[in-house]
N, C-alpha and C positions, 0 to 999 in steps of 0.2 A: 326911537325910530321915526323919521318924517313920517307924517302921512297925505293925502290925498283925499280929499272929500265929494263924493258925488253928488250931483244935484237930484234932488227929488224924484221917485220914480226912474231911473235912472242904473239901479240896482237888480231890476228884474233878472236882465238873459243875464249876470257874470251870475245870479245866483240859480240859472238854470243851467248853467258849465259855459258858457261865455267867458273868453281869457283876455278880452282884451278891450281898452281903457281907450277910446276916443277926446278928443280935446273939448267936446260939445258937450261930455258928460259931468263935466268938471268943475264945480260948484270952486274950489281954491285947493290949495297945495302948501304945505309946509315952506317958509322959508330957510330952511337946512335942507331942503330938499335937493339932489344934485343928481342930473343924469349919469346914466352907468352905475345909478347904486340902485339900492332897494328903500321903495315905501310902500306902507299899510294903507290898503285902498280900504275906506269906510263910505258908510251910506250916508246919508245925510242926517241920522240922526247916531251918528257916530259908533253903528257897530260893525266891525270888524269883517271884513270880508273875502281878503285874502292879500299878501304879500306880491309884490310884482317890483321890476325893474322897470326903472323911468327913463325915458329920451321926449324932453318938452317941445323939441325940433323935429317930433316923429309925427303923421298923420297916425301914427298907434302910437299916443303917448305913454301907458304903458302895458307891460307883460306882465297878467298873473303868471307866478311860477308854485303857489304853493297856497294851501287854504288853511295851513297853518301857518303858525309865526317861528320859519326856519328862516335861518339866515343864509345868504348867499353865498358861494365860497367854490372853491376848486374842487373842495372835496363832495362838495352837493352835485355838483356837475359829473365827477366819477365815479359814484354812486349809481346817478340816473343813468351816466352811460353806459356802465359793467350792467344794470341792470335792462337797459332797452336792447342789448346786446344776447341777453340770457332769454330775453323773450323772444327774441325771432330765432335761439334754438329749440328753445321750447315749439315755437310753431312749425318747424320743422323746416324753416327756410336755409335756403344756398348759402351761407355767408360769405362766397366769395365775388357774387353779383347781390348785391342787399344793400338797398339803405338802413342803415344802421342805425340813426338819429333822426326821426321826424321832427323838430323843433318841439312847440308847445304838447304834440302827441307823447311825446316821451320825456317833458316835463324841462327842457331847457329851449327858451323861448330864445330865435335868433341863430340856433346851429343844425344844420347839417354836414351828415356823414355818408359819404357812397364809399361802398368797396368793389373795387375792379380787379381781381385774381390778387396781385401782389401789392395794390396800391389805392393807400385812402384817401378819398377828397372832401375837403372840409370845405364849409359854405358858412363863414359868420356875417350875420347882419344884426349884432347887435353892439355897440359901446362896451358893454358889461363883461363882453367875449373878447373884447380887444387884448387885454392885458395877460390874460392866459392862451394864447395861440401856441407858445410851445411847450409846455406844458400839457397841453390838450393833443400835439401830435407825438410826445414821447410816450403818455397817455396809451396813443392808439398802436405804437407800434411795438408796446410793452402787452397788451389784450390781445390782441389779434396777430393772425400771420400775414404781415405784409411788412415788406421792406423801404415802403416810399409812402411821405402824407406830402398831399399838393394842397396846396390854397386856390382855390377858384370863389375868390369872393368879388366876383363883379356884376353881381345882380340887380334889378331896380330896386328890391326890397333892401337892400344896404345902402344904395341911391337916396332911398327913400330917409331913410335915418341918417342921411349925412355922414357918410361915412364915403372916404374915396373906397375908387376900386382896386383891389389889390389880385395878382395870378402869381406864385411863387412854388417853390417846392420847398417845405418847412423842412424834412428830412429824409435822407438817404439820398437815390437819384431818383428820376422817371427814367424808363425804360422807352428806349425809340417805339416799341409797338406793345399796347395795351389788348389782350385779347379775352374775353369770357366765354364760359360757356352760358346756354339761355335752352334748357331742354335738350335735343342731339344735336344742337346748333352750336358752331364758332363765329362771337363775334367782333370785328375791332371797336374799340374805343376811345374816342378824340380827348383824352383827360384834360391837356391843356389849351388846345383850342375850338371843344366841340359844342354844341347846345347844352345849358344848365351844368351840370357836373360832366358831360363826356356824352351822357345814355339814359333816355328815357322807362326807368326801372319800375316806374307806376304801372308801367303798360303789359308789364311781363307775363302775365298770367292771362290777360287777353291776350296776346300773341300767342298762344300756347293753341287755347281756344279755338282761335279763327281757324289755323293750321289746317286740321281736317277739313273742315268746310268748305277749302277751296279744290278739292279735289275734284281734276278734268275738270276745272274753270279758266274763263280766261279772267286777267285778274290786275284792278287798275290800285298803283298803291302812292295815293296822294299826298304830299306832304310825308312822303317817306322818309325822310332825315338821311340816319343808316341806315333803311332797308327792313327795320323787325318787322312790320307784318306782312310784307312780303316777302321774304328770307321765309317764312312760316309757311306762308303759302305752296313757294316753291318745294319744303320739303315736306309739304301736305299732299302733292301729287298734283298742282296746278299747273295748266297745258301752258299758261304762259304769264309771266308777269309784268306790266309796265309800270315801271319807277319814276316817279317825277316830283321834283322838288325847285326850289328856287337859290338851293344854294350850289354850289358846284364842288365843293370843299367835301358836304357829306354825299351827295353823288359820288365821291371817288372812296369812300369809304363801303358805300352800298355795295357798290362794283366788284372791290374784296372782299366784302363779305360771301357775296354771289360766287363769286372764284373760287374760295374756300370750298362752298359749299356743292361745288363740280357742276352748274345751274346756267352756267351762263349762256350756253342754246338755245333758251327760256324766259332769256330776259331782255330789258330793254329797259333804256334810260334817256330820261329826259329832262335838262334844264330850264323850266319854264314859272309861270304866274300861275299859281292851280287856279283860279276864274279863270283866265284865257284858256287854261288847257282844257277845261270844262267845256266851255263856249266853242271852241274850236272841234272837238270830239262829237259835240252835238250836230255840228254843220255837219259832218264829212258822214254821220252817221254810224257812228260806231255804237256798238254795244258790248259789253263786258257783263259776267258773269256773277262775280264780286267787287265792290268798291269801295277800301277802305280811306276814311278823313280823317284824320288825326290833324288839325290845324292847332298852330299857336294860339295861344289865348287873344282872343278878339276884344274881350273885358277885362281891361285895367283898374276900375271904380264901379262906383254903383249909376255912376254920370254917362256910362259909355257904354250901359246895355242896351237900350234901345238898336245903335247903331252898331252893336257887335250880334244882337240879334239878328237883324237884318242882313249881316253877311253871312250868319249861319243857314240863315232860310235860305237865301239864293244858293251857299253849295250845296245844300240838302238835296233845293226842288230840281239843281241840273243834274245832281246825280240820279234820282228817279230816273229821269230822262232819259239815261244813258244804260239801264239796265236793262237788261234780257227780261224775257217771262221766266218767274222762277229764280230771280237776284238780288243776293243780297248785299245791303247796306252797311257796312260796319262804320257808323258815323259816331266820333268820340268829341270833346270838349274839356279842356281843361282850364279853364273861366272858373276861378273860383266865387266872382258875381253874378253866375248862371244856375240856378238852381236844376235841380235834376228834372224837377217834372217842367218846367219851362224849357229844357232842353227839348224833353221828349216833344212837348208841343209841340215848337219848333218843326221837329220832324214830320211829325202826324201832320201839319198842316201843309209841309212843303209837298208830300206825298199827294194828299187830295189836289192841290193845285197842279202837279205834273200829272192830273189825269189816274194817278195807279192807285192801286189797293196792296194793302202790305199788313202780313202779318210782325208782332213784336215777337221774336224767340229769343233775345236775351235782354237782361238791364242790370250790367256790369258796372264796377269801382273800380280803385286804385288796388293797387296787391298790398298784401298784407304787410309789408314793411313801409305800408305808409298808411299805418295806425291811423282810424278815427275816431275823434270823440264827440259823441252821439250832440251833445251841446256845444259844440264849438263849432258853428257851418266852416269857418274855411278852412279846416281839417277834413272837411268831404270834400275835393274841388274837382276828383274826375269821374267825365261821364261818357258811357261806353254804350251803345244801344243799337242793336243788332235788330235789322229787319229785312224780310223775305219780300221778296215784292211777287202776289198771286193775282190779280184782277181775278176774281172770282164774279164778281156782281158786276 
């Protein structure tokens, strides 16, 4: 087996549960070494540290997948995934709105799985994964009940590994209309041309959450894509909700959803820059009751927190701004280079600078089909943090 040699001191976080192998770390490498296969990561003083799949062309040259010396294989891969499978019925999740495959969380680094009612979407970003794509959807439509696996592999992290982008239906058909349920909610899902797999599934369980909370509020839902925390809201009892996104694609998704859910009296939509709708709601003087931010990741690298900070602060400190006495905050981040408690800061500070006092009542994750592990940081990347705004003092 190749191996891979780490430079000095360099061994610490992969033997604190750290899965993954930087080029900076990297004392020399096997010449049989070949991307898309597997070698034995050692320390520098040549012991053993765990097995991973190599891409020399990757800013993550490579993926542990195992801390012993198993070999890589089709059959390792349906293993893990009968078994990541078994776990989220063990936890008692939906399997028909689930991610199914967290990548490195469930032991195969480079693949995701979403399931939407009848239909699986695979997400490869690794070389290694290339050669078993069907395989891996006859795979899934031999395990589970669904009749269609889609390919939506056109992510930066496949970008990132050199890898073009690919969108296909490996097998069966797609179905003109993709619908799930999410709680006593129906909702569509854009499989082949929506955000990430279709549906942002991390979120699920705070959406569940917020729901109540907005009851007889008026209710501003930023960066709503399709609508889930506001869809929640509305059938939480919320006097009214305002939708606003920058794409028009999932506005018209939201809008069915809203229809579906017999809401549309209640709601309103709007195409816009969430900073300008921010900035412009300020001027005219509005106030809403709830405000939820769900923005795209601001942080691409560890180079671009600074500057993705500082757009979090600014939507934080105008939505203080924009709140009632007695409103609250549902401000999320999904910046896997943002740590939690730098989020929360973030917050706390924008808050003092908009003048308000605000209680913390929640500090929420990703849902449980998107497994973390404790040593891995960017298996923790969502942050959910719910505040009341009281001026008491």
């Amino acid at each position: 087996m190749p191996r891979l040699w780490l430079k000095k001191g360099r061994e610490q976080g992969i033997k604190k549960g750290y899965l993954w192998v930087h080029p900076a770390d990297v004392e020399r490498i096997s010449p049989s070494a070949r991307d898309g296969e597997s070698v034995d990561v050692m320390d520098s003083r040549d012991r053993f540290l765990g097995r991973a799949l190599l891409n020399q062309g990757s800013p993550i040259l490579a993926r542990i997948f195992s801390r012993r010396r198993l070999d890589w294989s089709m059959d390792l891969v349906k293993e893990r995934l009968l078994g990541a499978i078994q776990d989220r019925r063990r936890w008692g999740l939906n399997l028909s709105a689930c991610r199914i495959l967290f990548g490195e969380s469930d032991g195969v680094p480079g693949l995701v799985v979403d399931i939407y009612a009848e239909v699986a979407v695979v997400q490869i970003a690794h070389p290694a994964l290339e050669a078993v794509r069907m395989e891996l959807a006859r795979l899934l439509l031999d395990s589970l009940e669904v009749r269609t696996v889609y390919e939506r592999s056109d992510t930066l992290a496949r970008a990132n590994e050199g890898l073009q982008p690919r969108t296909c239906t490996l097998m069966g058909e797609l179905p003109p209309e993709v619908w799930i349920r999410e709680g006593n909610l129906h909702l569509m899902v854009d499989v082949a041309g929506g955000q990430k797999t279709g549906h942002y599934l991390d979120q699920k369980m705070n959406r569940l959450r917020v729901g109540p909370m907005a009851n007889g509020r008026e209710v501003l839902d930023l960066f709503c894509y399709t609508g889930g925390f506001g869809l929640h809201c509305l059938a939480g009892g919320a006097q009214r909700v305002l939708f606003a996104d920058s794409s028009g694609a999932a506005l018209k998704l939201a809008k069915a959803n809203v229809e579906r859910l017999g809401a549309t009296g209640r709601a309103e939509f709007i195409e816009c820059n969430g900073f300008d709708l921010l900035r412009q709601m300020e001027r005219q003087g509005r106030k809403f009751g709830m405000i939820c931010l769900d923005p795209p990741a601001f942080a691409h690298s560890k180079t671009s927190l600074p500057s993705a900070a500082r757009g979090y602060r600014e939507l934080n400190l105008r939505a203080f701004k924009l709140l009632e006495q007695g409103g609250i905050l549902v401000s999320s981040s999904c910046s896997s280079h943002l740590p939690v408690g730098l989020h929360l800061q973030i917050i706390v500070e924008a808050c003092a600078d908009a003048g308000r006092e605000a209680l913390l009542l929640h500090q929420w994750g990703q849902d449980l089909d998107h497994p973390v592990l404790p040593g891995h940081a960017p298996s923790r990347y969502l942050k959910c943090h719910v505040m009341e705004v009281t001026d008491r003092i």
